[in-house]
N, C-alpha and C positions, 0 to 999 in steps of 0.2 A: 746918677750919682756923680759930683763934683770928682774930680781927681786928687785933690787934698784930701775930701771926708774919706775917701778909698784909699789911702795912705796912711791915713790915723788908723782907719780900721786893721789894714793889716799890719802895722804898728802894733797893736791892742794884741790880736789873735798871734803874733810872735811873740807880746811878753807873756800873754796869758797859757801858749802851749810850752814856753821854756817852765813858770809857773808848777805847770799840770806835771812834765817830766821829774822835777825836784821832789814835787810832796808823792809822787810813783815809786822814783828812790828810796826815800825817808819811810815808806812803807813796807817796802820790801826789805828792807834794813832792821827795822822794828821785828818782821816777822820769821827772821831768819835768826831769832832768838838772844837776840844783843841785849845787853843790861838797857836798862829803860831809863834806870835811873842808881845812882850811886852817894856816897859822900866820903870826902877824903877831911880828914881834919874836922873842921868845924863848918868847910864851904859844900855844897849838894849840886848835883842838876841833876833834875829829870826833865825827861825827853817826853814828846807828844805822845799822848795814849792813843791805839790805835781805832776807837770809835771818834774820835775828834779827826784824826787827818780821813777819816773815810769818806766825812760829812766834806772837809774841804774839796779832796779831789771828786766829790759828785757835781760841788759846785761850781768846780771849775770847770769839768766837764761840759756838764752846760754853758758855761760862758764861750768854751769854745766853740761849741755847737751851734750855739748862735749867732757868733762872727763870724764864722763859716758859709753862714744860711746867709746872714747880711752882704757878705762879702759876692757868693755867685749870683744871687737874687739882684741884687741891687737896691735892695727896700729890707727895714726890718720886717723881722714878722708880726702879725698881728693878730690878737685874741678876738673872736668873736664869739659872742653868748649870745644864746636863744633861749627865749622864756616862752613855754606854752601854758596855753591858754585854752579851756575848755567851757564854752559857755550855753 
């Protein structure tokens, strides 16, 4: 692997685990019993429901996992499938 694509990469995997730390946060914040959501006047916010950031941080979880893998490997990973056959 080129020393530029190894530099984007761990580019990638430091925005991607700053990323993972924030919606971790934002998790533990939610769960710690915080209003979710309010309204003052006539203006509102609600905040992420906690089945949507869980789906995020699995996602990202993986993506770190993966640029992880990329980054000491030197090669992504790759899927391989087998089909049997019984004749």
């Amino acid at each position: 692997m080129d020393k530029t694509k190894l530099q984007r990469l761990k580019k990638r995997l430091e925005f991607k685990q700053r990323c993972l730390d924030a919606a971790r946060e934002a998790y533990i914040s939610l769960l710690s019993g915080r209003t979710q959501s309010y309204t003052i006047g006539n203006r509102s916010l609600t905040r992420l429901d906690l089945g949507k950031l869980k789906d995020e941080i699995d996602a990202l979880e993986k993506e770190v996992d993966s640029l992880s893998a990329q980054i000491s490997s030197g090669a992504p990973r790759k899927t391989v499938g087998v089909i049997l056959r019984d004749y």
